[in-house]
N, C-alpha and C positions, 0 to 999 in steps of 0.2 A: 396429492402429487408432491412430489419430493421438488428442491430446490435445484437447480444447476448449480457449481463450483462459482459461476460470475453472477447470481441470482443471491447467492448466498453472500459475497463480498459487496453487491450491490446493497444491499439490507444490512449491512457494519458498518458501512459509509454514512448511511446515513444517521445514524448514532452518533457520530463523531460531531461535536461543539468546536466553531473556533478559538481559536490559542486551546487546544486541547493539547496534550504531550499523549504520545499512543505508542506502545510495546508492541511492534508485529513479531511474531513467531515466522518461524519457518511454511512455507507451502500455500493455503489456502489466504490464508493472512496479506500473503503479498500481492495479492489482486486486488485488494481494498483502495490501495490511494488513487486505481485509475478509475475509484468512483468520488472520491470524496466530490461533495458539490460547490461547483464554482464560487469563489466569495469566501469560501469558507478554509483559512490558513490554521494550519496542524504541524506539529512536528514530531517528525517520527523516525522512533529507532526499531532496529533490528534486532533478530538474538546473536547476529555477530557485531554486535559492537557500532554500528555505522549511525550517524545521527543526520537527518535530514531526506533521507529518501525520500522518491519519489513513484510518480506511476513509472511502467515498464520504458523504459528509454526507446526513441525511432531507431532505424537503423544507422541514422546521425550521429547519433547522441549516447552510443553504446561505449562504455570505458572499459576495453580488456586488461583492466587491473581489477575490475569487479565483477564478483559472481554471485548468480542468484540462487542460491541451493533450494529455492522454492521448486 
């Protein structure tokens, strides 16, 4: 049986080592940091340039100067 789109970012997450530095692409890529697991501090860029992302922002916490072309 085939993965889900968040099954599949779940199982990238966990790959990721702390102080890792990590290239997300575009799309599937960008689900991954709302798995990384707790404890475990990553940094990470985008293919647009952006260093430090994060998981998908609340609706708090949403900056309409950023977009997510994922």
């Amino acid at each position: 049986m085939a993965l889900t789109r968040f099954e599949m970012a779940a199982r990238a997450a966990r790959e990721l080592h702390d102080g890792s530095y990590v290239n997300l692409g575009i799309g599937l890529p960008t689900l991954v940091p709302n798995y990384v697991p707790e404890g475990v501090t990553i940094l990470l860029q985008s293919e647009n340039g952006i260093l430090g992302v994060g998981p998908y922002p609340t609706e708090a916490e949403v900056d309409p100067d950023l977009i997510n072309a994922g």
